[in-house]
C-alpha positions in Angstrom: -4.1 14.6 13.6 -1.7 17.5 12.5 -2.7 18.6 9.1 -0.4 20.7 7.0 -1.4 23.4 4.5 0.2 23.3 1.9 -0.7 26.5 -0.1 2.1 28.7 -0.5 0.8 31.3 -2.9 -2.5 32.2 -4.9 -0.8 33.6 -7.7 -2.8 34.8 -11.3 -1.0 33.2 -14.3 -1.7 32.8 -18.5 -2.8 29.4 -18.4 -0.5 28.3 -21.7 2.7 29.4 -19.4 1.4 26.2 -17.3 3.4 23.5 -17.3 1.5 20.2 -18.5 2.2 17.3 -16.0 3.5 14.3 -17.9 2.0 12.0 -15.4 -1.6 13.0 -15.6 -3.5 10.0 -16.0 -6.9 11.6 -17.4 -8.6 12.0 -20.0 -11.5 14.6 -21.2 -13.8 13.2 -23.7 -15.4 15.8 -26.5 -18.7 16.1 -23.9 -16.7 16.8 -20.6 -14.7 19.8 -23.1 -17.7 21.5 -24.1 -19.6 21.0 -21.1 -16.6 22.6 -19.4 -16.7 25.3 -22.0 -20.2 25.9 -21.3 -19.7 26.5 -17.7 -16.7 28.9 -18.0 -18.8 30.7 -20.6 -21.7 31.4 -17.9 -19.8 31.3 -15.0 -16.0 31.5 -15.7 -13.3 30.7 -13.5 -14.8 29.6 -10.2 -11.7 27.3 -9.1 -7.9 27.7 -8.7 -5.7 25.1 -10.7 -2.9 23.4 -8.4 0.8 23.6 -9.3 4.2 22.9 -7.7 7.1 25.0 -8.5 9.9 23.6 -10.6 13.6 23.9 -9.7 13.7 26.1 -12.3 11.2 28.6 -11.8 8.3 26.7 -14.1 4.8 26.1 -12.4 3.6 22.3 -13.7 -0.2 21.2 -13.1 -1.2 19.1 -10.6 -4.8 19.6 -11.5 -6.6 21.8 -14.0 -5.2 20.1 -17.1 -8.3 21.0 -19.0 -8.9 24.3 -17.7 -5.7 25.5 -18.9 -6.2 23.9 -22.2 -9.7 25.2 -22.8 -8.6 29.0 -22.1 -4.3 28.9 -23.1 -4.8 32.8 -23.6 -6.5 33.5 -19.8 -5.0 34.3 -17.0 -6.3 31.4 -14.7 -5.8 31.6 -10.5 -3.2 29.4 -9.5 -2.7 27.9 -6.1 1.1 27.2 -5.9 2.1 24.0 -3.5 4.2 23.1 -1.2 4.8 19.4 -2.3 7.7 17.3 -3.9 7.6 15.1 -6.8 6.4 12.6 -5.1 3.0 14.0 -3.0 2.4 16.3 -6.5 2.0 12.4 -8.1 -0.2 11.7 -4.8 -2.4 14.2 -5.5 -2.7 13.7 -9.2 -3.7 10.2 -8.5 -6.2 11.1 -5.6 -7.6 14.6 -6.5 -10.6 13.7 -8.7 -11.6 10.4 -7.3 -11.5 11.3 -3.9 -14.7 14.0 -5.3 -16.0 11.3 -7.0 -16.5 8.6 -4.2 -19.1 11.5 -2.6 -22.9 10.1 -1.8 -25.6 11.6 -3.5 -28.4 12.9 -1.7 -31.2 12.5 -4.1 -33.3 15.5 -2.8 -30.8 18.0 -2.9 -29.7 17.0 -6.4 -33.8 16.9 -7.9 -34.0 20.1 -6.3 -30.5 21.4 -8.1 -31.7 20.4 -11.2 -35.0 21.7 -11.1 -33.5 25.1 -10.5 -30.5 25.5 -12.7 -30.8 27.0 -15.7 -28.6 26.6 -18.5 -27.7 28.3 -21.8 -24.9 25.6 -23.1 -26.5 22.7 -24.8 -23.6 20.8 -23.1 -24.2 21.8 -19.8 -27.8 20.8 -20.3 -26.6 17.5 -21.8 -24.3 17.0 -18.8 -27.0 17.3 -16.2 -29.6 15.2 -17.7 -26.8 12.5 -17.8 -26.4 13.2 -13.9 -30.5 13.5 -13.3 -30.3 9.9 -15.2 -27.3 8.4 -13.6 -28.8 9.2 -10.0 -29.8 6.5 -7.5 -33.0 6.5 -7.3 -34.1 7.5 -10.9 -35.1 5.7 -14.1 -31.9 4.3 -15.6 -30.0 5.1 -12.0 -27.9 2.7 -10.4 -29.8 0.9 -7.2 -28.9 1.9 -3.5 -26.1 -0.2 -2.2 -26.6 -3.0 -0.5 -24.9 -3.1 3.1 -22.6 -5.8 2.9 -22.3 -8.9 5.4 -21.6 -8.7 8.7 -18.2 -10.8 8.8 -16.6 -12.2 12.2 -13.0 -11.7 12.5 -11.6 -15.0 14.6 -9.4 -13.7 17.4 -5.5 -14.0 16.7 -2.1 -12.9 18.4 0.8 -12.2 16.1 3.8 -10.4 16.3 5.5 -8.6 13.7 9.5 -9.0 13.4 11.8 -5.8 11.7 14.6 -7.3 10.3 18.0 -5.8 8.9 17.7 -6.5 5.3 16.3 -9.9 3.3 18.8 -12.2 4.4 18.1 -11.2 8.2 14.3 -11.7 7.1 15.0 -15.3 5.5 17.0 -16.5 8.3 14.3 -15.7 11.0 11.5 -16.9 8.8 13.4 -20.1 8.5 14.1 -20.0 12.5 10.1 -19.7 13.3 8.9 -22.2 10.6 11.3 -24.7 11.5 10.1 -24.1 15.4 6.5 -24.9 14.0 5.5 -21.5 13.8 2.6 -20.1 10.8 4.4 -17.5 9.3 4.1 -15.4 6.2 7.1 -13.2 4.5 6.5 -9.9 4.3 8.1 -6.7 2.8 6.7 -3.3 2.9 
C-alpha cells in the first residue's frame, strides 16, 4: 500500500487567526474544557492542530477546535495539509474516533495512573473517570465477548457495470426474466 504524507508545512500561528470548521461535528462539555485547561497549564502545547489552506490564504481547522478556543491569544503549532474539501471532511469525521476505538491494556494504564501526578482538579477528575471506566475495574465495562463463529455458504456472482440507470434496469429486467436472483445495486 502507497501511503501519501500529507503534511506540507509545520507552521506556528495565533490560534484566534484559525479558521473554525463549520462542519465539525463535536462537542466539548464543561469537564473535557477544564480538564484540557489543566493539561496545557502543566504541560502546554504537546500536539500540532491540523489545517487546510483556503483559496484565499485562510488556514481552517480540521482538528484542534478546542485548543484554539481555549488559548485564542497563543501561538499554537500548526500542521498545514495537503487535502481538499472533501478528505479535510474525512478526517474531521475519522480523526477522534479512530483514537478512540484503541484497546486498553489494563496494566499499562493502573501503572499510568499510579504514577501521574496532577495539580488540576480536572485533570484528576478526568483520570479517575478513566481508572473507573477501565475493563477490568469496579464500575468498568466487561471484556468483550468474541462473537460467533459464522459460516459463510459458498456462492458465485458476478457483478455487471452498466452505462447509466436505464442500462442498469434493462439488464436487471434481462437476468430476472431469465430466472436469475438478482439485486439492484448503485454505488
Amino acid at each position: 500500500m502507497q501511503i501519501r504524507d500529507r503534511i506540507k508545512e509545520l507552521r506556528r500561528v495565533r490560534a484566534d487567526e484559525l479558521r473554525p470548521n463549520p462542519r465539525n461535528w463535536r462537542l466539548h462539555p464543561r469537564a473535557q474544557q477544564d480538564a484540557l485547561r489543566g493539561v496545557l497549564a502543566e504541560v502546554g502545547y504537546a500536539d500540532a492542530l491540523l489545517v487546510r489552506e483556503l483559496d484565499d490564504g485562510t488556514l481552517m481547522l480540521i482538528d484542534g477546535h478546542l485548543r484554539a478556543e481555549t488559548t485564542p491569544d497563543a501561538v499554537v503549532p500548526v500542521l498545514i495539509l495537503d487535502v481538499d474539501e472533501q478528505e479535510a471532511d474525512k478526517i474531521l469525521l475519522t480523526h477522534d474516533p479512530l483514537a478512540g476505538m484503541a484497546a486498553v491494556s489494563e496494566q499499562h494504564l493502573q501503572a499510568l495512573l499510579s504514577e501521574v501526578q496532577t495539580e488540576s482538579a480536572a485533570v484528576r477528575s478526568m483520570l479517575e473517570n478513566i481508572g473507573q471506566s477501565a475493563p477490568g475495574s469496579a464500575g468498568g465495562s466487561p471484556p468483550p465477548i468474541d462473537p460467533p463463529e459464522v459460516t459463510i455458504p459458498e456462492s458465485y456472482q458476478v457483478v455487471v457495470e452498466c452505462r447509466d440507470e436505464t442500462d442498469q434496469q434493462t439488464v436487471f429486467e434481462k437476468m430476472r426474466a431469465e430466472g436469475y436472483r438478482c439485486r439492484v445495486l448503485t454505488l
